[in-house]
C-alpha positions as CSV (number, residue, x, y, z in Angstrom):
1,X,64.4,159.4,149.1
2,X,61.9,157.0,150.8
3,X,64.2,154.4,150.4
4,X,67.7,155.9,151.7
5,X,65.3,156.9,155.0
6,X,64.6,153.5,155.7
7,X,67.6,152.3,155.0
8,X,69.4,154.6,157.2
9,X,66.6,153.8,160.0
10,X,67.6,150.1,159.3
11,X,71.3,150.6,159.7
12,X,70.9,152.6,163.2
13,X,69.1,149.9,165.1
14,X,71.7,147.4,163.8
15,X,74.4,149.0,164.6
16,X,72.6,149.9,168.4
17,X,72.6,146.1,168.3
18,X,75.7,145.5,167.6
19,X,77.1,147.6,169.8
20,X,75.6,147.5,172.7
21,X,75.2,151.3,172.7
22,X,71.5,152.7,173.7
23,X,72.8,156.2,172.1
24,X,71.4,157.3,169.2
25,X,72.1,160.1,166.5
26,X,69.1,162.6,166.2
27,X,65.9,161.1,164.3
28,X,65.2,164.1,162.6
29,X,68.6,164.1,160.6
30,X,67.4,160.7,158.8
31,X,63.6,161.5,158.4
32,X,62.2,159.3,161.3
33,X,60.6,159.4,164.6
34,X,61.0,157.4,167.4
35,X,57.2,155.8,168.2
36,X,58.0,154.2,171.3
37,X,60.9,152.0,173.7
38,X,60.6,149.2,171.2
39,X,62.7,146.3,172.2
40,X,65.5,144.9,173.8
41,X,67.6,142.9,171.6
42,X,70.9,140.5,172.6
43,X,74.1,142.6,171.5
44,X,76.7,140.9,168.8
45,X,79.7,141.7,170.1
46,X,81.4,142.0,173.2
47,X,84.8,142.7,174.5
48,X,86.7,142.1,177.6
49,X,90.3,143.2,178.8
50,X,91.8,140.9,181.6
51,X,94.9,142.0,183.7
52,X,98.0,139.9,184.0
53,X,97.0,137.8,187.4
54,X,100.3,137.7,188.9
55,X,104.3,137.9,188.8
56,X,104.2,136.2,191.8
57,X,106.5,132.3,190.0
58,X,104.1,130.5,193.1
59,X,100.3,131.9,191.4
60,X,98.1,129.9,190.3
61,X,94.8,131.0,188.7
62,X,92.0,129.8,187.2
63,X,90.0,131.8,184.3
64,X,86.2,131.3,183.8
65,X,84.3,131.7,180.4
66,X,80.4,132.1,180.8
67,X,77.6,133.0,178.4
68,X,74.4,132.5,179.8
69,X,71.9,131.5,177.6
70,X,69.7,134.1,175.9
71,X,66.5,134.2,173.7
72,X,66.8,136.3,170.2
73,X,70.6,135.1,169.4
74,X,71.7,133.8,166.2
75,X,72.8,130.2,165.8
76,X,76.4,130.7,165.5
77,X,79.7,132.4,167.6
78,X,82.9,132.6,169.0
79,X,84.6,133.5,172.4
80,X,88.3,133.6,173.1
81,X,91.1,135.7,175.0
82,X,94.4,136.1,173.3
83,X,97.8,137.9,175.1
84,X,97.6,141.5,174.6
85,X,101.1,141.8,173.7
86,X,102.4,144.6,171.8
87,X,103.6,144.1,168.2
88,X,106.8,144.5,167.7
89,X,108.5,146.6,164.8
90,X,110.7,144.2,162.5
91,X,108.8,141.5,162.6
92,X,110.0,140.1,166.1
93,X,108.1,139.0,169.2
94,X,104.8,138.6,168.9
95,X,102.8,139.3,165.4
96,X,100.1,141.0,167.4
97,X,97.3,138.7,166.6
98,X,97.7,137.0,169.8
99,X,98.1,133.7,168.3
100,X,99.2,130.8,170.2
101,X,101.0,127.4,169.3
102,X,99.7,123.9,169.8
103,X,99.6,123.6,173.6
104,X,98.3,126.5,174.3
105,X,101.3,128.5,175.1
106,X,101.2,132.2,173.7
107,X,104.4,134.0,172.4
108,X,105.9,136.7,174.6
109,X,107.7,139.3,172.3
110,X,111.5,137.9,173.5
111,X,110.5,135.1,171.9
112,X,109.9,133.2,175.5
113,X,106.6,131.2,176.5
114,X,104.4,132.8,179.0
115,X,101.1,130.6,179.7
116,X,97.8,131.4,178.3
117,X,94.6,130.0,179.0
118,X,92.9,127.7,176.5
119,X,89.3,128.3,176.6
120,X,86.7,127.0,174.1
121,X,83.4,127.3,174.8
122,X,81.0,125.1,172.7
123,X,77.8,126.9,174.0
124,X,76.0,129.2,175.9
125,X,74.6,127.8,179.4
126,X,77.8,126.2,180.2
127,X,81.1,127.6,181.5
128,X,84.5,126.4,180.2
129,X,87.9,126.8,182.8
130,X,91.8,126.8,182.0
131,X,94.5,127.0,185.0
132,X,98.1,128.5,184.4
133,X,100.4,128.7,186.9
134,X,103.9,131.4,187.7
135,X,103.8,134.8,187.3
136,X,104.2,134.8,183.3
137,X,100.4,135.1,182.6
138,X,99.9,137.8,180.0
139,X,97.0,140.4,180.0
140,X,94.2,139.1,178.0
141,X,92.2,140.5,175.5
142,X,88.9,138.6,174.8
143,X,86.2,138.5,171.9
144,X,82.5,137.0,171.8
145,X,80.7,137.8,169.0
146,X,76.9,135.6,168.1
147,X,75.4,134.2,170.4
148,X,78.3,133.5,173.1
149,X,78.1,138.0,173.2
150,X,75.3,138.6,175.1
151,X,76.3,138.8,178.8
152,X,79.8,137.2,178.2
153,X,81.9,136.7,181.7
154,X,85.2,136.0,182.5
155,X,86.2,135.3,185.8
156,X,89.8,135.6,186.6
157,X,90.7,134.3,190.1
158,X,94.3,133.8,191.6
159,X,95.4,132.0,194.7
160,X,99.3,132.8,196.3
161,X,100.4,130.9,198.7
162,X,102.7,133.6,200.1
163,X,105.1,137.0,199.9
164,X,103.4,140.3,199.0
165,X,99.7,140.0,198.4
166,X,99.6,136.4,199.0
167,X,96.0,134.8,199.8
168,X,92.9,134.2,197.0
169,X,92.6,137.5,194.4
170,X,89.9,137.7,192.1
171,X,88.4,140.1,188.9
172,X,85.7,140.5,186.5
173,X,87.2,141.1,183.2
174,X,85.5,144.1,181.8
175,X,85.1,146.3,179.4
176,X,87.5,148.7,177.8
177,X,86.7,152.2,178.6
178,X,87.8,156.0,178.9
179,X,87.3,156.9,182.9
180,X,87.7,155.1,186.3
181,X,87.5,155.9,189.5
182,X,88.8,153.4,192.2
183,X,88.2,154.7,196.0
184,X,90.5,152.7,198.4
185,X,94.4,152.7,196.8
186,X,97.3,153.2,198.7
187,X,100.6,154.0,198.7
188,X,101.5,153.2,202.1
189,X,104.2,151.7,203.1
190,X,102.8,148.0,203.4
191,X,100.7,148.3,200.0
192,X,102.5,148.2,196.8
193,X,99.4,149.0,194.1
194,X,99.8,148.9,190.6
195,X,97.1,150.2,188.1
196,X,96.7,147.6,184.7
197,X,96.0,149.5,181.9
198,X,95.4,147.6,179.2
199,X,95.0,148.4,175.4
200,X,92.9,146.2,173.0
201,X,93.0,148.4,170.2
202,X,95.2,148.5,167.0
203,X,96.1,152.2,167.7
204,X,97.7,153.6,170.9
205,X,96.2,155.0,174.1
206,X,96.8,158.1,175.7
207,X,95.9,158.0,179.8
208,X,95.8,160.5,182.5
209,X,96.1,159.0,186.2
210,X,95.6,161.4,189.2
211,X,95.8,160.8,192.3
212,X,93.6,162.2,195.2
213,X,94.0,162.1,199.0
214,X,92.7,163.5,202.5
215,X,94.2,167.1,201.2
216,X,92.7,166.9,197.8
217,X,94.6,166.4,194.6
218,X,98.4,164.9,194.3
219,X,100.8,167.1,192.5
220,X,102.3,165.5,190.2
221,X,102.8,165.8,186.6
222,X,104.2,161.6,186.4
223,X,100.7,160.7,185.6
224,X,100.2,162.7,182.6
225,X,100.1,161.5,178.7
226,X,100.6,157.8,179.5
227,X,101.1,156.0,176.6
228,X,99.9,152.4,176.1
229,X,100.9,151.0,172.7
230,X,98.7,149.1,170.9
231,X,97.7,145.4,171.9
232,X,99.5,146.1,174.9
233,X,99.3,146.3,179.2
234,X,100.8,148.8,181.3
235,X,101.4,148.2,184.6
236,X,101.9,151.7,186.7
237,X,103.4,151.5,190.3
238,X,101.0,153.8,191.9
239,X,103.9,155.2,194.7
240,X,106.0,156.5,191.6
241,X,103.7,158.9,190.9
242,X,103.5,160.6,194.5
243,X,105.8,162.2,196.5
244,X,104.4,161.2,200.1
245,X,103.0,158.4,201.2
246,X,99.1,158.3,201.7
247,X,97.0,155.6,203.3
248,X,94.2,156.1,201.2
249,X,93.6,157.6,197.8
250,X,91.7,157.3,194.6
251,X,92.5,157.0,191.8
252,X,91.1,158.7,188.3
253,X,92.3,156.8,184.9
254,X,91.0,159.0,182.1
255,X,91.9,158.4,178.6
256,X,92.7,161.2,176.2
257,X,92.4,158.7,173.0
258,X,91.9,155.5,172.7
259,X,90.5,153.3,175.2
260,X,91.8,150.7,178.1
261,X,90.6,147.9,180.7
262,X,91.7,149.2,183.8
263,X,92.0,147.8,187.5
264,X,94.0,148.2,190.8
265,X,96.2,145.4,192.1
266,X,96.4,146.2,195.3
267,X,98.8,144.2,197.2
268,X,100.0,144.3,201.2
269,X,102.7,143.1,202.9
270,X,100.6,141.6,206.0
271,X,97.2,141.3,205.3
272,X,97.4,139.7,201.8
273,X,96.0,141.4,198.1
274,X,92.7,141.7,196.1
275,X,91.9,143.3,192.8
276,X,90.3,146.6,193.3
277,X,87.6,147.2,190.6
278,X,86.5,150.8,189.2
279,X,83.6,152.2,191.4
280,X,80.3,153.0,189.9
281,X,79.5,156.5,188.6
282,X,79.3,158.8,191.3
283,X,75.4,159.5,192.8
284,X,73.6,160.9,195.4
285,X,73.0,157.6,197.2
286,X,75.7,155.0,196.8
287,X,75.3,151.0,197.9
288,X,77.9,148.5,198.7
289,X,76.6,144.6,198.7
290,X,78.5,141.9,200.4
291,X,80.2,142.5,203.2
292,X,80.8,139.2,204.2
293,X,79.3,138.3,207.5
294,X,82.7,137.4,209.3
295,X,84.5,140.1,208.7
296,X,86.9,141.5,211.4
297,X,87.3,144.9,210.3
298,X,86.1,147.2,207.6
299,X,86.6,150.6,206.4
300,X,84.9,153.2,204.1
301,X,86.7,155.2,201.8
302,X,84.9,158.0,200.2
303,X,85.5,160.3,197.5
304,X,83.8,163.5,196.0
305,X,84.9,165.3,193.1
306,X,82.4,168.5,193.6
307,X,83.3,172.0,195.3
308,X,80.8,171.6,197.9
309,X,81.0,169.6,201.0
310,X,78.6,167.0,202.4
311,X,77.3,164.8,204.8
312,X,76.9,160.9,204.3
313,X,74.3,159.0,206.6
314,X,75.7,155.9,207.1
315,X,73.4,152.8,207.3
316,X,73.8,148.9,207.4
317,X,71.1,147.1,205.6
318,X,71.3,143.6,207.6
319,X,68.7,140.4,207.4
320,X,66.3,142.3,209.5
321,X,66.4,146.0,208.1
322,X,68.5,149.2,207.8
323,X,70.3,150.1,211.3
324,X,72.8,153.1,212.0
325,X,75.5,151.7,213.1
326,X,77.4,152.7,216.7
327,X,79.6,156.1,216.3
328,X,79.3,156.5,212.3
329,X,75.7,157.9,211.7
330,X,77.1,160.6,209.7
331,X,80.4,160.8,207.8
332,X,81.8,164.4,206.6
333,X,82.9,164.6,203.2
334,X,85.0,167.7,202.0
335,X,84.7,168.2,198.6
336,X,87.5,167.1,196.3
337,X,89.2,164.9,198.7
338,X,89.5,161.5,200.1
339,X,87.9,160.8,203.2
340,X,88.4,157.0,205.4
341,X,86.6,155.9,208.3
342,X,87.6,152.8,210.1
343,X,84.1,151.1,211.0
344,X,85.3,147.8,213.0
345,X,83.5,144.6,213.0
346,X,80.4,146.1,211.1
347,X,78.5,143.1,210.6
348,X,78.9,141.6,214.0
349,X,78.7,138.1,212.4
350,X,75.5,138.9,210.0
351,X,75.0,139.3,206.6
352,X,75.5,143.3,205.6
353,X,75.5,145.9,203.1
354,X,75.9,149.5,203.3
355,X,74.4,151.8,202.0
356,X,74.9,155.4,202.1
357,X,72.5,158.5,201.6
358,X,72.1,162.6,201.9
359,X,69.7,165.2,202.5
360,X,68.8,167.4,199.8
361,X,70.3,169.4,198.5
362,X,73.3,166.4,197.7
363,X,76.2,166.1,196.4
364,X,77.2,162.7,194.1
365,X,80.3,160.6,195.5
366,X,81.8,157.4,194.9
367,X,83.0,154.5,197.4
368,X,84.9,151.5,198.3
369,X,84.9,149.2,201.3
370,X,87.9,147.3,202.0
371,X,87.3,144.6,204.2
372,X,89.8,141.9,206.1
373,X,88.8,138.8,207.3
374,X,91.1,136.3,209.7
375,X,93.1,137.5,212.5
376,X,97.0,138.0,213.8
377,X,99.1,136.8,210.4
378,X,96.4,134.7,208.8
379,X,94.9,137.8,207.6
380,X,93.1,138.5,203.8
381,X,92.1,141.6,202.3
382,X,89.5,142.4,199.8
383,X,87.7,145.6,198.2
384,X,83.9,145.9,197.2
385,X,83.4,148.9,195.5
386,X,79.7,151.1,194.8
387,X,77.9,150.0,192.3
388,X,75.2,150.2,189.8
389,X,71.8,148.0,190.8
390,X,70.7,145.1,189.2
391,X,68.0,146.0,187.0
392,X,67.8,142.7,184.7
393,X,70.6,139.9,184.8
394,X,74.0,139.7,186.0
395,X,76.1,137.0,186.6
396,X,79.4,135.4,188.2
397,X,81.5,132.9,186.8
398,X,83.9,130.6,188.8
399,X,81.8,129.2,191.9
400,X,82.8,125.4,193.1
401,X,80.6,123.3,195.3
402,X,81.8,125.2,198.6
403,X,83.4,128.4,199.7
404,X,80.8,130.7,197.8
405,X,78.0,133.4,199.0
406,X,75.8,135.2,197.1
407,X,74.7,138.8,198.8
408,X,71.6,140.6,197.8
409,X,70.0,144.0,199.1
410,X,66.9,145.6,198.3
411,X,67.4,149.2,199.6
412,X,64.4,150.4,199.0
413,X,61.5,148.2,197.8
414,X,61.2,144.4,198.1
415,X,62.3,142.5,194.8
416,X,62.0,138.9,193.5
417,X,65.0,137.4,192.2
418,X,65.7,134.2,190.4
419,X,69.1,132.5,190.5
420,X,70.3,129.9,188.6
421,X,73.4,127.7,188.9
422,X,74.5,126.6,185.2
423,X,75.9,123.7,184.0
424,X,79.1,122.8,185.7
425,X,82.2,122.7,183.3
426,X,83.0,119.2,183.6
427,X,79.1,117.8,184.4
428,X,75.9,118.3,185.9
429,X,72.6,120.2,185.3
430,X,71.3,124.1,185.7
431,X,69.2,124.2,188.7
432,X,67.3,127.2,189.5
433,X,65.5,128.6,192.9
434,X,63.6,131.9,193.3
435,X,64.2,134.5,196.4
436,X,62.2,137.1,197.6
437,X,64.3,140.2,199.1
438,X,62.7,142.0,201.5
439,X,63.2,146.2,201.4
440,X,65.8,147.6,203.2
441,X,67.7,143.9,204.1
442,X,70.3,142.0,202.7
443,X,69.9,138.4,202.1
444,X,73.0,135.7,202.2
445,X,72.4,132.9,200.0
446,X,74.2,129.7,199.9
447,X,73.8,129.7,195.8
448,X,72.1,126.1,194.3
449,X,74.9,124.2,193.1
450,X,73.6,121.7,189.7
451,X,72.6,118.5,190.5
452,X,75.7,116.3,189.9
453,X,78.1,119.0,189.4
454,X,81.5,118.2,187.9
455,X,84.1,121.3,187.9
456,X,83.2,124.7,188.6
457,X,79.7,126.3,187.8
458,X,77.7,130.2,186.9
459,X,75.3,132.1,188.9
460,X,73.3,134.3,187.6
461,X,70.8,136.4,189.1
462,X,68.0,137.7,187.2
463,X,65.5,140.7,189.0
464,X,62.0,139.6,188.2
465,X,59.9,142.4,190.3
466,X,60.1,144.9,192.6
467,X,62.7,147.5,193.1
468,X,66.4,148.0,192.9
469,X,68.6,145.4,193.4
470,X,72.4,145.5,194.1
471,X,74.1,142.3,194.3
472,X,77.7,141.0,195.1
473,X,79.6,137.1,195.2
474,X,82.2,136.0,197.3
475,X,85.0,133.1,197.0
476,X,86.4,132.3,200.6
477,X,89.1,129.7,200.8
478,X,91.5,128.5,203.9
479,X,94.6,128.1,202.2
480,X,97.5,127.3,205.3
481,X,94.9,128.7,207.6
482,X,95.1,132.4,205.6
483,X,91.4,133.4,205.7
484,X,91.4,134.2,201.6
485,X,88.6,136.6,200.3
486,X,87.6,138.0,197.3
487,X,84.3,139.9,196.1
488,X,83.0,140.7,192.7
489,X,79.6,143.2,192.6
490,X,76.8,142.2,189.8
491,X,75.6,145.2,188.0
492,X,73.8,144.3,184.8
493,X,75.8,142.3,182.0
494,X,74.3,144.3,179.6
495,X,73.6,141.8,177.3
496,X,70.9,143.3,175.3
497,X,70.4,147.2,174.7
498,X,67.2,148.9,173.4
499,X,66.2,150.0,170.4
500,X,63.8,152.4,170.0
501,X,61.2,151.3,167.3
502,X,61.1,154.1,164.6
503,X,58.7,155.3,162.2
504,X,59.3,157.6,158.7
505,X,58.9,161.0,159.9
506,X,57.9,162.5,156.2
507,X,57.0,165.9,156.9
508,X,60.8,166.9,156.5
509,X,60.3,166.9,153.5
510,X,57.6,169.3,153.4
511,X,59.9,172.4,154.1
């Protein structure tokens, strides 16, 4: 008996570890007793879904694999993305295993080539690129297991010189899951939005997508029982599944079985494209880091599932403090709907985050901010969406020497951060500089680039003390005078998880 306790203890915490889960199945059913938080120990495994960039034949985009280094992992590893193409029946197409040929190309399943990245990492610390180019770029499924799992980042970022969506469009690939939320989609008609849902798994997905607007839900029943085959990517026009046109909606992905990567590509006709990621769970006070500082216009788009109605006080957390600004103190939010307030030039040419709370008693909701920089036709789009603070580490791949910003806010307490610039991918050496964020501000930081950087480098941005920390990055380029944007938040990588230390709990058998 003693020994089948302990070995059921033993197998918990590795599978917590393995995982990456912090859940764990009563004590009590295996005789033992959690004795206190234990430790936090790197994960083993990590997967990551990345959407098909483009189908634009004039895209070109970059992909960025990033492991920072972390203390506790074992010696050996692996990271790589294969195509998440669908196995076909009959043996044709694609076997399903993603595997590619000698350059690099992967198999589409009519037996064409579509272009893959090639990325190989050879070790933590030091981030490896791969360019493709046309709009044959498969959905990617990636792997790191080892020591290239913990905190494992993939940065997918597209540039189109022109048409529909054209200007700079980036994403974190992330994790598969079974429910999104994603504030700020569109079926107007200038935006043409597509949800990627994409399934790593060997057995089929089953998704829901509603739709929600200014009146509340969508009626529709074209956005029931999706089904995403296995090793697979579904791309669902977002105005097929609505009768009317809306400016703004949000959209709920929720998976019956399975699970899926998700993200919106949200594409306009005039003021270019961005990916839109899923928002952070909804809460009673909700944070958005990063508006850049030269933004022309922004807007807020808000969304509560509950019964009950609220109001949001609306604050911009700027270099010297939080400020209300001009007209928008307070925004009504009906319950169950979609509410969008235009807020102009918010950040008057300063660095600005906003940050939104309630009096008691409050009601959680979840937010997006999409934001255009440029003016006339040289206008570019991009979406920052709530999310969660930065409580340890996060990071973001695919920087070059110029045209990047780091954004940090400290709502409510003032935190220490360090960042650190890796290794670039072709050259040069980690540097590392400390900030101190004072409460209720938000701090723009030109990141460190290494000293004799060759290629394109990692930040990432570890909390040291003090309170909450929400942080975002942002690529700007000039491409034909088009003011390209696009921003990626930093919540935690969750690269390690705890496990609680556990003791035999022996008086279960004294019944």
């Amino acid at each position: 008996m003693n020994r089948t306790t302990l070995s059921l203890i033993a197998c918990t915490a590795a599978l917590a570890a393995v995982t990456g889960f912090a859940a764990f199945d009563s004590p009590d059913a295996a005789g033992a007793k959690t004795t206190g938080a234990g430790a936090r120990l790197p994960v083993e495994r990590t997967t990551l879904v990345c959407p098909a960039p483009s189908d634009s034949d004039i895209a070109d985009t970059t992909y960025t694999s990033f492991t920072p280094v972390t203390q506790g992992t074992p010696g050996d590893g692996t990271a790589q993305l294969k195509p998440a193409t669908e196995q076909q029946a009959g043996g044709t197409g694609d076997s399903g295993d993603g595997s590619e040929d000698g350059d690099g190309k992967g198999k589409d399943g009519d037996g064409g080539k579509a272009a893959t990245p090639d990325l190989k990492p050879e070790q933590p610390g030091t981030p490896v690129t791969s360019d493709v180019s046309g709009g044959s770029a498969p959905a990617l499924v990636g792997t790191a297991d080892g020591r290239f799992a913990p905190g494992w980042t993939v940065q997918e970022t597209t540039e189109i010189a022109a048409g529909t969506g054209r200007g700079l469009l980036g994403v974190d690939c992330t994790a598969p899951d079974t429910d999104f939320w994603f504030p700020g989609a569109s079926t107007s008609a200038d935006r043409t939005d597509y949800v990627h849902l994409t399934n790593p798994d060997d057995s089929a997905a089953v998704v829901d997508i509603d739709l929600y607007g200014k009146d509340g839900a969508v009626k529709s029943t074209l956005g029931e029982g999706i089904t995403v085959p296995p090793h697979s990517t579904e791309p669902v026009l977002l105005s097929t599944l609505s009768d009317s046109a809306q400016d703004d909606l949000t959209v709920h992905v929720s998976v019956r079985s399975g699970r899926v990567g998700a993200a919106v590509q949200a594409l306009d006709d005039k003021l270019g494209g961005d990916w839109l990621a899923a928002a952070a769970d909804a809460a009673d006070t909700v944070v958005l880091p990063g508006i850049p500082k030269d933004a022309t216009s922004v807007r807020l788009i808000v969304f509560s599932s509950a019964d009950a109605d609220t109001d949001l006080k609306v604050q911009l957390a700027s270099p010297s403090g939080l400020i209300t600004p001009a007209g928008h103190d307070t925004v009504h939010i009906k319950g169950g709907t979609t509410t969008a307030v235009d807020l102009g030039d918010l950040t008057r040419g300063q660095a600005g985050s906003l940050v939104l709370t309630q009096n008691s008693p409050a009601v959680p909701v979840m937010a997006a901010l999409r934001v255009i920089r440029g003016k006339g036709d040289k206008q570019e789009s991009a979406f920052i969406p709530a999310t969660a603070p930065l409580t340890t580490r996060a990071t973001a791949a695919g920087n070059s020497a110029e045209g990047a910003t780091l954004s940090l806010t400290a709502p409510t307490a003032t935190a220490q951060v360090k960042v650190t610039a890796s290794a670039g991918s072709d050259g040069g050496t980690e540097v590392s500089k400390t900030y101190t964020v004072q409460r209720g501000t938000t701090q723009d930081i030109t990141p460190p680039v290494p000293d004799g950087l060759k290629g394109s480098y990692a930040l990432t941005v570890q909390r040291l003390s003090g309170g909450p920390v929400y942080g975002a990055r942002t690529l700007t380029s000039a491409e034909d005078g088009v003011a390209g944007v696009t921003t990626q938040t930093l919540p935690d990588d969750g690269g390690t998880v705890a496990v609680p230390q556990a003791d035999q709990d022996v008086s279960v058998l004294q019944q």
